[in-house]
N, C-alpha and C positions, 0 to 999 in steps of 0.2 A: 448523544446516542450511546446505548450499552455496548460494549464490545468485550469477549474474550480474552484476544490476547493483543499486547502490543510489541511492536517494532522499532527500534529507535535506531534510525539510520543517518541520523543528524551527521554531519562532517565526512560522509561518503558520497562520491559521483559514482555515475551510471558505469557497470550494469548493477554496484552493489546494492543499491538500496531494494532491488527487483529480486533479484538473488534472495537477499534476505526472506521479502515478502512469499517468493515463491515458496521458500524451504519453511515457515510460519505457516501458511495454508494448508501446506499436507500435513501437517498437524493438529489441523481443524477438522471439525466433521461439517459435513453439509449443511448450509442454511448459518452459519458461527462467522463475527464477525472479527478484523483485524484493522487494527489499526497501527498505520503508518506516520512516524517522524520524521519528515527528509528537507535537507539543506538546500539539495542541488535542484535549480532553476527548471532542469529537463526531464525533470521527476514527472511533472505535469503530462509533458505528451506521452513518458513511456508509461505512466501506469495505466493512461487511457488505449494505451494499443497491448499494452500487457492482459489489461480486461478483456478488451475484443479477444486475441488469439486465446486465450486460455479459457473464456466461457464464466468463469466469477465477475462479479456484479461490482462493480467501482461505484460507490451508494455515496460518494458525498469526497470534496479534497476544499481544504480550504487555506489560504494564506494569512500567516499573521507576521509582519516584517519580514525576513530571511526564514519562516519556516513552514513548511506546506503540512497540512494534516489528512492524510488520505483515510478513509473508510472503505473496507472493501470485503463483501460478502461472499463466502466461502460457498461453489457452486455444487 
């Protein structure tokens, strides 16, 4: 999938990789996507609750060994 801009939060635990992603999106304009690089295991539930509260679209996270790949749509 095309994306914008990327994130590499590789070798950060929670809340940075969120932090990161938050402060990337307002960067974005609406409907522009971001993609996420992150290590830590808990990455998983907080971007799915980070979507919820914040209204942006969590469009795809996928794991390859120790590294998760989030997509996430700029609301």
């Amino acid at each position: 999938m095309e994306f914008h801009k990327e994130v590499d939060a590789r070798g950060l635990n929670c809340p940075l990789p969120i932090l990161k992603a938050k402060k990337a999106l307002a960067e974005l304009v609406s409907g522009q996507v971001l993609k996420v690089l992150a290590t830590d295991p808990g990455s998983v539930r907080d971007f799915q609750a980070f979507a919820k509260q914040t209204g942006n679209e969590l469009l795809s996270h996928s794991q390859t060994g120790q590294e998760f790949v989030f997509l996430m749509k700029r609301k």
